[in-house]
Every structure is written in C-alpha cells, then in structure tokens.
N, C-alpha and C positions, 0 to 999 in steps of 0.2 A: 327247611330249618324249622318250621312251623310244625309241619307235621312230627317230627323228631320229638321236638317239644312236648306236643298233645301224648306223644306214647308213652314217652317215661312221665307225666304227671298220670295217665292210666293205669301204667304201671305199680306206679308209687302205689294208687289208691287201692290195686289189686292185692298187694301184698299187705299192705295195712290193715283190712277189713279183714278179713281170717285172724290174723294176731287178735284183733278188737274182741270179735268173736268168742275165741275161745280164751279170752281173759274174763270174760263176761258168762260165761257158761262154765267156769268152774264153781262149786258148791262152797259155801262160806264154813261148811260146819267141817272142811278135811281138817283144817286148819294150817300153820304153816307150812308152805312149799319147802323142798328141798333148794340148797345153796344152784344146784345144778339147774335146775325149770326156773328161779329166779336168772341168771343169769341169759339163759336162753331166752326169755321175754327179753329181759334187757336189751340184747343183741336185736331181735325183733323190731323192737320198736328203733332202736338207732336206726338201723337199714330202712324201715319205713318213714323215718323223719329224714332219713339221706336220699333216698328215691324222690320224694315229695319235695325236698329244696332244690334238688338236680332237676325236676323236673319243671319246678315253678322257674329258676333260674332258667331253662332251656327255654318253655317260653317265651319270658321276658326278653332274652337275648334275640329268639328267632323272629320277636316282633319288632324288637328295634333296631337288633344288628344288618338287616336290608335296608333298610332307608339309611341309615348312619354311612354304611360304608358307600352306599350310590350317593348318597350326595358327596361324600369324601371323596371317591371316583370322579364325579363331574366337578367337583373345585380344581382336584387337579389336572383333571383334563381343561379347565380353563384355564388355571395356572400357565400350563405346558404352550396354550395357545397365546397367551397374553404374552410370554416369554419370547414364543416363536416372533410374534408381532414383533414387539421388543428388539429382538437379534435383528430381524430386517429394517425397521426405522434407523440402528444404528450404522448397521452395512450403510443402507442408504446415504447419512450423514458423514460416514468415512470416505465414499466413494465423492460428495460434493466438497469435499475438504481434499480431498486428492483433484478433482478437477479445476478446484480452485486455487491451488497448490502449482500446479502445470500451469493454467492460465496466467497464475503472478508471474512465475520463472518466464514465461513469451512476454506477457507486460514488460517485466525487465530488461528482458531483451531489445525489445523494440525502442523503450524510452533511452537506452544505453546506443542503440545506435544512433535514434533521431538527435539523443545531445551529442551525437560526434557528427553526423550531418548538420547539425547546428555551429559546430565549433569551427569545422572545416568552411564552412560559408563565413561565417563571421571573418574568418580570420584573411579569405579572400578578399571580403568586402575591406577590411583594411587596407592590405595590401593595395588595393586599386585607388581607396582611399590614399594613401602614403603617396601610392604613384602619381595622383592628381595633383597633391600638394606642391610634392616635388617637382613637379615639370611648372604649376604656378610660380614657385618661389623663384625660378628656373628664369619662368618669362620674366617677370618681375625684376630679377637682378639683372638679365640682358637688357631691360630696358632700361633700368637706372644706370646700366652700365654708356649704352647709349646714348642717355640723354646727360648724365657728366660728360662723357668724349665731347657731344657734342657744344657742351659750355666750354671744356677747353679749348676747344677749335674755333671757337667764339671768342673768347677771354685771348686765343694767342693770336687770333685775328686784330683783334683791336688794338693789342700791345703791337704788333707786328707795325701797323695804322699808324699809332701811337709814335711807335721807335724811327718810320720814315719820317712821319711827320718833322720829327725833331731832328734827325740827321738834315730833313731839307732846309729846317730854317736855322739849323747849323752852317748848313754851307750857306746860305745865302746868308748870313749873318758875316761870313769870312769876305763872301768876295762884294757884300755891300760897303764899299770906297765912299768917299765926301763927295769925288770925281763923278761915280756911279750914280751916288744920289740926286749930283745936281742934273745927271742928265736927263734921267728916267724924270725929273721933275719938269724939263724942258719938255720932254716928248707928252710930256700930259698936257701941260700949258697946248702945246702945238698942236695937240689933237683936239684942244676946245677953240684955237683959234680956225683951224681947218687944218687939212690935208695936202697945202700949200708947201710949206717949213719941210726942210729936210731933214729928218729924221739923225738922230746921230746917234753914231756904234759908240756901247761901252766901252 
C-alpha cells in the first residue's frame, strides 16, 4: 500500500514538472495564448493537482490504513474471544442451574418421602400409643370394677351379718317367756353356786 502510494505521488510530480516547464519557457513577448493552449494548461495542471492529491492521499492512507485496520482486526479478534469466553461461562452457569435444578427435584423427593416416613411412624407411634391407653384405662376399670364387687360383697356380707343377727334376736325375742327368763336366771345362779343343782329345761 505504501509503495502504491510513493508511485502515484512520483507520478504526480512526473507529470507536473513538464507542464511547469513549459509554462515557464514560453516568451512573454507572443503575447496572448489561444482559448485552445489556455485550456489545455488548464487541464494540465487539474490532472497534476489530481495525481498529487491522489497520491499524497494514497500515502497517508497506505501509512495509516495497516495499523488502523490490524488493530481493528485484533479488537475483534478479541471481541470474538472475549465473546467465546462469554458463551462458555454462560453454558457453564446454565448447566449448574440445570444440575441444581435436578438436585432440588431429588431434594424433594426425598423430603416428600422422609415426611411420609415420618407420618406413617407418627401415626403408629399413636396407634400403640392409643393401644396402651386403652388396655390402661381397660385395667384400671376392671379393677375398680373389682374393687366395687368387692365392697358389695363386703357391704352384702355385713347386711347379710346384720339381717341374721336381727332375725336371731327376733326369734329369741319370741320364745324369751317370763317362764324362760326365770329359768336361765336359775341356771346362772346354779352355775355360780356349783355344779350340784340340776339344771332345768326351758
């Protein structure tokens, strides 16, 4: 690009210096030129002021257009790298969001069984609990059942007690006579006198 440059500004200066020349080497005393040799200088010099900016411009271009574009090339070739990077940190954090993703779904699973292993124990443990109660409450009422029977069996003992008692000193209420009494009072007398005294039947 450089060398491109350097020819058309050689250029330029090739064809400019012959015009220069023979503008300079014509005699002041012809006097005015024809419309036609004006014109064609004219043209002349345009074309040497156009060869000479084309060539100062190719230059400039050829010196600054390599570095310009290489380093536009290595931005985006880092671009392109930094991008790549980029894509894969993000694969990466999609793929720990998916593994994490699976792991909650098994977490849940697990805690959804453990609270049913949990529920199911619980609910035995009452159960045996219930059971226990029940066979307590169980004893506990056969024994108070028990230990009432046994007050009334106590309670109908004593009335039973009670009720001979009184039929006996009913009947001996009946057959205790004035006759009776004086006897039984003889046989007391007779038994502190001795054992002599005969005894006598009611």
């Amino acid at each position: 690009m450089r060398r491109l440059g350097g020819l058309i500004l050689l250029a330029g200066l090739a064809a400019w210096t012959p015009a220069a020349r023979a503008a300079e080497s014509k005699p002041a005393e012809h006097g005015e030129s024809s419309g036609a040799e004006k014109k064609s200088d004219l043209t002349g010099w345009k074309w040497a002021n156009f060869v000479v900016l084309a060539g100062g411009l190719g230059y400039l271009i050829g010196k600054n257009a390599g570095p310009f574009f290489a380093a536009r090339s290595q931005q985006i070739r880092k671009d392109m790298v930094e991008a790549g990077d980029q894509k894969k940190e993000a694969d990466a954090r999609v793929a720990a969001v998916e593994r994490r993703l699976a792991g909650l779904e098994s977490e849940i699973a697990s805690l959804r069984a453990e609270s049913q292993r949990e529920a199911q124990a619980e609910t035995s443990r009452m159960a045996q609990q219930t059971t226990l109660e029940m066979a307590k409450i169980q004893t506990q009422a056969e024994q108070e059942i028990a230990s009432a029977a046994k007050a009334a069996r106590t309670d109908l003992k004593r009335y039973s007690a009670q009720l001979a008692v009184g039929l006996a000193a009913g009947k001996i209420r009946e057959r205790m006579t004035p006759a009776a009494q004086d006897a039984l009072v003889e046989g007391f007398v007779r038994d502190l006198d001795g054992p002599s005294a005969e005894p006598r039947t009611l």
